[in-house]
N, C-alpha and C positions, 0 to 999 in steps of 0.2 A: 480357457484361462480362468484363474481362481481368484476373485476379485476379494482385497482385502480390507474393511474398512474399522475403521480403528478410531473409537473419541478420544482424541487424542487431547484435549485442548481442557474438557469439562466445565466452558465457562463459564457457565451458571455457578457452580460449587466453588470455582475461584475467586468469584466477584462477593460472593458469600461471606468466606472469609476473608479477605483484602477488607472488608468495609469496616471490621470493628477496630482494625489495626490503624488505617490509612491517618494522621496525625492534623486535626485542624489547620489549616491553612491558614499563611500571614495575613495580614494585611498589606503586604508589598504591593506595588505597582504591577502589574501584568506588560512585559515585551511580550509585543508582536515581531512577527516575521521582518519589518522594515525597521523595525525600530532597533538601538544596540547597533556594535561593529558588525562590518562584512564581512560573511563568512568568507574564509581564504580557499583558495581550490584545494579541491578533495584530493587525498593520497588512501591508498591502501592500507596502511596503518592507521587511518583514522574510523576502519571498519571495524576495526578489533573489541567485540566485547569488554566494556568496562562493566565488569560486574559490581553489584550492589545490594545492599541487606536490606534494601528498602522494602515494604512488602507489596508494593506496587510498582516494581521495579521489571519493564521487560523490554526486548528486543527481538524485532522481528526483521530477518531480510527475505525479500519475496523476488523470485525469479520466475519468470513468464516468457515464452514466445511464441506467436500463429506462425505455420510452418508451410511451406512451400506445397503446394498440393491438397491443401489442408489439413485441418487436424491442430492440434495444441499441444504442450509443456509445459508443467507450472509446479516448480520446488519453492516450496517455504521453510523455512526453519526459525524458530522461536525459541528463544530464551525468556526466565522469567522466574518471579518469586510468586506471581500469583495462585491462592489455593492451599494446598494442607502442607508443602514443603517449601525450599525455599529452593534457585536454583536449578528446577527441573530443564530441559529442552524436550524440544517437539520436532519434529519431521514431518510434512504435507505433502503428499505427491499425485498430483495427475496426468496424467496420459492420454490424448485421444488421437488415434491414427485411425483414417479410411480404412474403412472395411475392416476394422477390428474393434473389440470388444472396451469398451471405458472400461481404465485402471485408475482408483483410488486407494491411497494409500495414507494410516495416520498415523502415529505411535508418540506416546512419551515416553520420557526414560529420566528417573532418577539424576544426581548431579553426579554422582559419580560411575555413570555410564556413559557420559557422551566429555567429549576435547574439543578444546582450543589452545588455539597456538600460541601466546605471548608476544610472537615474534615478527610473525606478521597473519592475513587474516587466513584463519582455515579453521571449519568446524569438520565437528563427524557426531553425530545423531543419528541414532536409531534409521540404521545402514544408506543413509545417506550423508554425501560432504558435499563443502565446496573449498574449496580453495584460491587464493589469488595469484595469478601466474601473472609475474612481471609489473608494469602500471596500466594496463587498460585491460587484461582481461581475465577470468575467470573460470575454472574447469567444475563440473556438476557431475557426483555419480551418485546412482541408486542400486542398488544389492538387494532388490525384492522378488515377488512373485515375475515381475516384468524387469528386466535391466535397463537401467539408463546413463547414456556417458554423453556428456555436450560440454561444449565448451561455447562461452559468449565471447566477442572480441569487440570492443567498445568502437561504435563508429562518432560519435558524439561524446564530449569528456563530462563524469562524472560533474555533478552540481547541485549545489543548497540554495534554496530563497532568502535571500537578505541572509540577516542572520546564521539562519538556520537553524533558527528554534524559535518554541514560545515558551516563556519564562516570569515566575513566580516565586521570586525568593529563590530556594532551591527546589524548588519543583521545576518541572521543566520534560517539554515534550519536542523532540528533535528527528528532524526530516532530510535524506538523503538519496538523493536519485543518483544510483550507481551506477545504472545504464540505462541513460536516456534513448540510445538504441545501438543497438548490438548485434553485428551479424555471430549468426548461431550455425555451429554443426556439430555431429555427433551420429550416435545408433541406439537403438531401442531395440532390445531381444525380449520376442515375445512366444510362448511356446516353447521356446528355442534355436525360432530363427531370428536373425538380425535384422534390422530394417536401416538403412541410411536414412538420416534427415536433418535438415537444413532449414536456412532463413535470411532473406538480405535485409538487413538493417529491419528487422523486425522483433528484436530482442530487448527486453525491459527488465531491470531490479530494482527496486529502492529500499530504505533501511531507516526503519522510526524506532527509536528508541527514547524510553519516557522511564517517569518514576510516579507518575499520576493513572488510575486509574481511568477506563476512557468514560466510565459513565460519572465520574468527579469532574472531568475536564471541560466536558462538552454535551450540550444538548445534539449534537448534527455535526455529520462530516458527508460531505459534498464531493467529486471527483469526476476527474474528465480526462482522456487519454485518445490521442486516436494520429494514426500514422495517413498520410494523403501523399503519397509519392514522394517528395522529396520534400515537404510540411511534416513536422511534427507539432502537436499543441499539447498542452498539459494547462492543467488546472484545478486548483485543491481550495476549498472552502471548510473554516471550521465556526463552526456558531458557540462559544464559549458559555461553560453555566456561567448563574448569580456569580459562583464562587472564585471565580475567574473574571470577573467584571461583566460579564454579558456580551463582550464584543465579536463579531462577527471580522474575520481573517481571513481573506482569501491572497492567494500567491496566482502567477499566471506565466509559462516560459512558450515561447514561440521559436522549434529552431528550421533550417532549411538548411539539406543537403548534411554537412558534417557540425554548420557552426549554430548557435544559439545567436538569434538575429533582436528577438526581445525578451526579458524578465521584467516581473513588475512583484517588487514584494509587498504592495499596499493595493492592490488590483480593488476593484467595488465590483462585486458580482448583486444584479437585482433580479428576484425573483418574481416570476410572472405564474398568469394564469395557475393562481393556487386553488385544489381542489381538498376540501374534507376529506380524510376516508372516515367511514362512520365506524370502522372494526377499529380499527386502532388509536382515531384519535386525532393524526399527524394530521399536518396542512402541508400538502406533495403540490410541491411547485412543477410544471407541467412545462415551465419554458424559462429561459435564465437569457441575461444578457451582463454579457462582463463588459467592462472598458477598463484600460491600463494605461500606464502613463510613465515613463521615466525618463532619463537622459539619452538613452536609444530611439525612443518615437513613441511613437500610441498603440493600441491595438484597441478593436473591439471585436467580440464575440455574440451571435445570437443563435440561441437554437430554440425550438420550437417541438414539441413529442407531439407523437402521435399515435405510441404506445405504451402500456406501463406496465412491469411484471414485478410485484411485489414476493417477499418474502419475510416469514417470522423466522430471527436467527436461532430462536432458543426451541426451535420445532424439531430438531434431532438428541434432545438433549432428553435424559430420564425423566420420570417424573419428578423424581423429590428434586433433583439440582434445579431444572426449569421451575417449580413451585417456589424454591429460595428465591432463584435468581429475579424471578417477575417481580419480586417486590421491592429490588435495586434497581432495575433497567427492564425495560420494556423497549431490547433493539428489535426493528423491522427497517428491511434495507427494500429499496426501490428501487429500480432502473427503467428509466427514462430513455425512450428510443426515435429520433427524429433526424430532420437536417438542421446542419448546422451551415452559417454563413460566418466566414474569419477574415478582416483587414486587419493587416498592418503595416504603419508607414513608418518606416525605420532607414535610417541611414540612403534618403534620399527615395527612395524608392517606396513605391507600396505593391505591398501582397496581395492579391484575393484570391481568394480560395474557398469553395463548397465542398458539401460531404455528409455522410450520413452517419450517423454514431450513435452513444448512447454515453450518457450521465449517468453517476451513481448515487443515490442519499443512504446514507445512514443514520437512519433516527437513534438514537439513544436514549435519552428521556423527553417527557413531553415542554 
């Protein structure tokens, strides 16, 4: 099998140009995730691309699922003005099944190569779609070197933190878990034989859509994800620049079995055991401990690493876009790997539950 890998994204050259364009920022107030109305539940038309001439205007929905027997799936599509055009989409695809070969797959394509519906949500990008069937679920195909057809079917409903955004005048950066978990099936043809593959409630999407570039918005983005039988936890930290007031934002949702049992859109996440790295700079928190609080109950979270595997994001990138881009942003992403220990006391009862997972940082700037 003929593995195809494609920069699809070049975002060094995009942040390049994004920067001379991107328009001084107010002096407004900065909303957080708590702060502002509730966001209202999510429908399917509120997935639909709003497009915009902003030049830091983009949208990205990301589909992921770990698959019965092992192995993984993971479709992304990106919309976006960032870079020499305005407009463009992207397609991401990978593929890992037992005893076969990693398939990557990346492509951009001009604005007037790839569709969206008006009507309700469905793209098609560079030979891959998704589409929304009905109100809970989703159908995924890919038309490349490897075929892929799945469908997600929401076991958990769709859901935003507070708000469901952070906002700045009109800037503004917006968060949506579309499938907090999803059971998955579908087939992958490789070679040209088909494979059946599945997932019980181990399917994940969500959908950020912003008009701020990310190295304007934010020093650090933070994340947490990890399914424990019939536990789900989720958890998202972002450390805002100067230009954004400096504040640190984290969200925190806790559900069990099909229902969301707690959300905190004001959560305080503190970091521990912070170490230097001397290459890059960052101060890589090595342990976190969240506590949450709402009308639901409490929760607290601690985890504890006790590995770390770094990465520089602009390391597959050419020379000259990496040489522009380093001197916008210097992202290097961590993952942090340990146990973790989660309570929570909500609606009379309390949870506990252990587990082993892993954290993600994304540095941005220093």
């Amino acid at each position: 099998m003929r593995q195809r890998r494609t920069a699809a994204l070049m975002m060094g050259l995009m942040m390049a140009c994004a920067l001379s364009v991107v328009p001084v920022l107010a002096s407004a107030q900065v909303q957080g995730w708590s702060e502002g109305a509730a966001a209202r539940q999510v429908s399917m038309r509120d997935l639909i691309p709003r497009m915009s001439s902003g030049q830091a205007y983009s949208e990205r929905y990301g589909f992921s699922v770990d698959l019965e027997g092992g192995g993984h799936i993971g479709m992304d599509f990106t919309i976006s003005n960032l870079g020499i055009r305005s407009g463009y989409g992207a397609a991401q695809v990978r593929v890992r099944l037992p005893g076969q070969e990693r398939y990557e797959y990346g492509e951009r394509v001009s604005r007037g190569d790839w569709t969206t519906a008006e009507d309700r949500f469905a793209l098609d990008i560079a030979k891959t779609q998704v589409e929304a069937q009905g109100d809970d679920a989703f159908v995924l195909r890919h038309d490349g070197d490897v075929k892929v057809e799945l469908t997600f079917r929401n076991t958990m409903p769709m859901w935003r933190p507070g708000s469901g955004q952070i906002r700045q005048g009109e800037d503004y950066y917006r968060f949506t878990l579309i499938s907090p978990r999803a059971d998955v099936e579908g087939r992958v043809q490789i070679d040209g034989e088909w494979h059946t593959v599945r997932a019980s409630r181990a399917g994940y999407a969500d959908h950020v859509a912003t008009n701020v570039a990310p190295y304007e918005l934010a020093k650090r983005f933070s994340r947490f994800r990890d399914y424990n039988d019939d536990v789900f936890v989720i958890w998202r930290e972002i450390e805002l620049s100067e230009k954004f007031g400096g504040r640190t934002l984290t969200w925190a949702m806790v559900g069990v079995g099909e229902r969301i049992v707690f959300s905190d859109a004001d959560a305080q996440l503190r970091p521990g055991n912070v170490r230097g790295d001397g290459e890059t700079g960052y101060q890589v928190p090595h342990a976190v401990q969240l506590e949450g609080e709402s009308g639901q109950g409490q929760m607290r979270f601690v985890m504890r690493g006790d590995r770390m595997e770094k990465k520089d994001l602009l390391a597959s990138y050419g020379r000259a876009a990496r040489l522009v881009a380093s001197a916008l942003s210097k992202p290097w992403q961590y993952n942090i790997h340990g146990e973790y220990a989660l309570e929570v006391d909500a609606g009379g009862r309390t949870l506990r539950t252990r587990g082993r997972g892993h954290y993600t940082v994304d540095f941005v700037n220093p």
